[in-house]
N, C-alpha and C positions, 0 to 999 in steps of 0.2 A: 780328690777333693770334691769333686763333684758329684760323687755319688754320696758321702757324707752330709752334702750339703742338706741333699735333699733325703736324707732318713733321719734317724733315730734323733731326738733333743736330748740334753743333755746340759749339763752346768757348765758356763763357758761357753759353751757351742762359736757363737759368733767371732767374741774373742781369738778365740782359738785359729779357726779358719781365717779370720781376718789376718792374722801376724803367720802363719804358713803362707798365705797368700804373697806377701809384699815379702818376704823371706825367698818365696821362689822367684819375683822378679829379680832379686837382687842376686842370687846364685846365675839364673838365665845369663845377666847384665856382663857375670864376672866370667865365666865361663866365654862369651862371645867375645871380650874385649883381651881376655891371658895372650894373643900372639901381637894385640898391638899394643899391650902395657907393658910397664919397666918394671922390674921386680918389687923393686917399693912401694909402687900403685897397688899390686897386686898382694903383696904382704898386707895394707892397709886394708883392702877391702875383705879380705880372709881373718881380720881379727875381727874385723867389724860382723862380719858373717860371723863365727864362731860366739860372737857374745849375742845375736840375734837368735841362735842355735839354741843358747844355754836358757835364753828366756823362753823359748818356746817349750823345750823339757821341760822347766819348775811348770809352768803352767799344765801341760800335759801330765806331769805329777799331781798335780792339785785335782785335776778333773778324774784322774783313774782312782784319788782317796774319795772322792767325792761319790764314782761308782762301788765303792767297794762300802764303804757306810748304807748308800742305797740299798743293796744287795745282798747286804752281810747275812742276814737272816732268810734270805732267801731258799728254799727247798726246789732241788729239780724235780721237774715233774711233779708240780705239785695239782698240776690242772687233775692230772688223770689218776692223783691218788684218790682225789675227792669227787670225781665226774667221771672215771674210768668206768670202762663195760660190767666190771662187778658190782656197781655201785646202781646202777642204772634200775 
């Protein structure tokens, strides 16, 4: 996340990191506390997780439409079709 943080912008950006953020405390939380929880604690905190999961996807879906509309028209190499050594 932290190299993320600090590259590329993007749509959502903050968002996005924000709710992975408080998503891995909460994985951390449950993961640390499964040998001193009762199973029902732990069923509860695993749907809570799992719908915290499903938000993060839709969101991560929005922002990879949102790439792919950016870039849709995009040409590889397009620097070096028009600045390349033939061109020069």
């Amino acid at each position: 996340m932290n190299e993320l943080k600090d590259t590329v912008s993007f749509y959502k950006k903050d968002e996005f990191l924000e709710k992975v953020a408080a998503f891995n405390v909460i994985r951390n939380e449950a993961i640390h506390k499964m040998r001193k929880s009762n199973l029902d604690e732990i069923s509860g905190r695993l749907r809570y997780m799992k719908v915290l999961f499903d938000n993060i996807f839709e969101l991560y879906d929005e922002i990879q439409d949102d790439f792919r509309i950016t870039f849709h028209s995009f040409r590889k190499d397009v620097f070096f079709d028009e600045y390349g050594p033939e061109n020069e």
